[in-house]
C-alpha positions in Angstrom: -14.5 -0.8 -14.7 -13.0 -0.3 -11.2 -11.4 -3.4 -9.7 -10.2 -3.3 -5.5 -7.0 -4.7 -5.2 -7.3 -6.2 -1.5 -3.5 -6.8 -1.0 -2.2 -3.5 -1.5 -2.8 -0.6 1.0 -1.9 2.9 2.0 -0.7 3.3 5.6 -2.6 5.6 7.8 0.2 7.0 9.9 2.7 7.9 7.1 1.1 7.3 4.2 3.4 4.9 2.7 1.8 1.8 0.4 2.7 -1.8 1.0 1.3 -5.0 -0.6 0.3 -8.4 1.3 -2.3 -9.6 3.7 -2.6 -9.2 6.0 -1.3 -5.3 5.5 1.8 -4.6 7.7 3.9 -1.6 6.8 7.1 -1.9 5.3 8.1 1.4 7.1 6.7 2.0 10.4 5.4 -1.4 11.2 1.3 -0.4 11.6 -1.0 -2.7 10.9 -3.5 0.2 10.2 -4.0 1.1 6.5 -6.6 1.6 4.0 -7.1 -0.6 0.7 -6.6 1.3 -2.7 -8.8 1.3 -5.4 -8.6 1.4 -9.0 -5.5 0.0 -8.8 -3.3 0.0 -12.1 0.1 -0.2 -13.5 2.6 -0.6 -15.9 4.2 -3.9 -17.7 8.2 -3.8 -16.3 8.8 -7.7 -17.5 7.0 -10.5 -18.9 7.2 -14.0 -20.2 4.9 -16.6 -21.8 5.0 -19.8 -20.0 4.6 -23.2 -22.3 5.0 -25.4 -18.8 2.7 -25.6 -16.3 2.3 -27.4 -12.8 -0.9 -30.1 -13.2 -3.2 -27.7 -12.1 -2.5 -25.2 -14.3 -1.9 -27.8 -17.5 -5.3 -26.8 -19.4 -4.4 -23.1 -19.2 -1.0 -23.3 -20.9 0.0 -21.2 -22.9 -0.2 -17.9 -19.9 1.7 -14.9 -19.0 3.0 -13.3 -16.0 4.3 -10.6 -15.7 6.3 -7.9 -13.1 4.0 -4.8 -13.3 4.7 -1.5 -11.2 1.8 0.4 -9.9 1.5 4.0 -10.3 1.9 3.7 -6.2 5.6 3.1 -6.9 4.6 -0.8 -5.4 5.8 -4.1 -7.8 3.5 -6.7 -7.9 3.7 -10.2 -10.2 0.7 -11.4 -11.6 -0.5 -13.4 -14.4 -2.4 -12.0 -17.2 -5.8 -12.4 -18.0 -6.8 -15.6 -20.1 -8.8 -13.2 -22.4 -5.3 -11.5 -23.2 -3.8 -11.4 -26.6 -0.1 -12.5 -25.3 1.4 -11.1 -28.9 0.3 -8.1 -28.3 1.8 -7.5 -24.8 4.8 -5.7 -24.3 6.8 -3.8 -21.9 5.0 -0.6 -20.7 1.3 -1.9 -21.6 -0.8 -0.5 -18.8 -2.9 -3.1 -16.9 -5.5 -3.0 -14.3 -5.4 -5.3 -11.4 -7.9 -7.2 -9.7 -7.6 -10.3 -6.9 -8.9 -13.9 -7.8 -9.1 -17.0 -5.9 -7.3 -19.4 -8.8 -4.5 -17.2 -9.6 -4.1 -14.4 -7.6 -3.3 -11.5 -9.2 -4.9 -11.1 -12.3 -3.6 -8.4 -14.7 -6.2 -6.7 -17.8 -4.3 -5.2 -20.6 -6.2 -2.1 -21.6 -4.1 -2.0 -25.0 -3.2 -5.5 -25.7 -6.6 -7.5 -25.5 
């Protein structure tokens, strides 16, 4: 399954890859890039979080982790509802894909 991760682009003039949107580069300042696909990662850091802002209450217990991509970027995220949290643990490789509720949303491929 391929999932576009719409805040992280590749710079057109020197190639470098920045996060955020709307996509300004970190390094030469363009505005110009191209959004990567297939975007995946390593687990760096996680935590389980037992509190929750109201919102969020119905959801607890959730993770979120710090993941870097194999672009050298870090992004945070949380981890997919459909996640075993047990099972997750620093270097699990995760794809990435955008959502409206919670952002970035991070799929185990070993820990599910």
């Amino acid at each position: 399954m391929n999932y576009v991760l719409y805040a992280c682009q590749r710079c057109h003039k020197i190639s470098a890859v920045a996060e955020g949107a709307p996509f300004h580069c970190w390094a030469c300042q363009s505005t110009e890039g191209t959004m990567i696909e297939n975007v995946s990662g390593t687990v760096e850091s996680f935590t389980v979080l037992h509190v929750a802002p109201l919102h969020y209450l119905d959801d607890i217990p959730y993770g979120v982790a710090t993941v870097l991509l194999n672009n050298q970027v870090r992004v945070v995220g949380r981890l997919s509802r459909f996640t075993d949290l047990d099972r997750v643990t620093i270097g699990t490789v995760v794809h990435i894909s955008p959502d409206e509720r919670y952002g970035l949303v991070l799929h185990p491929l070993d820990a599910r």
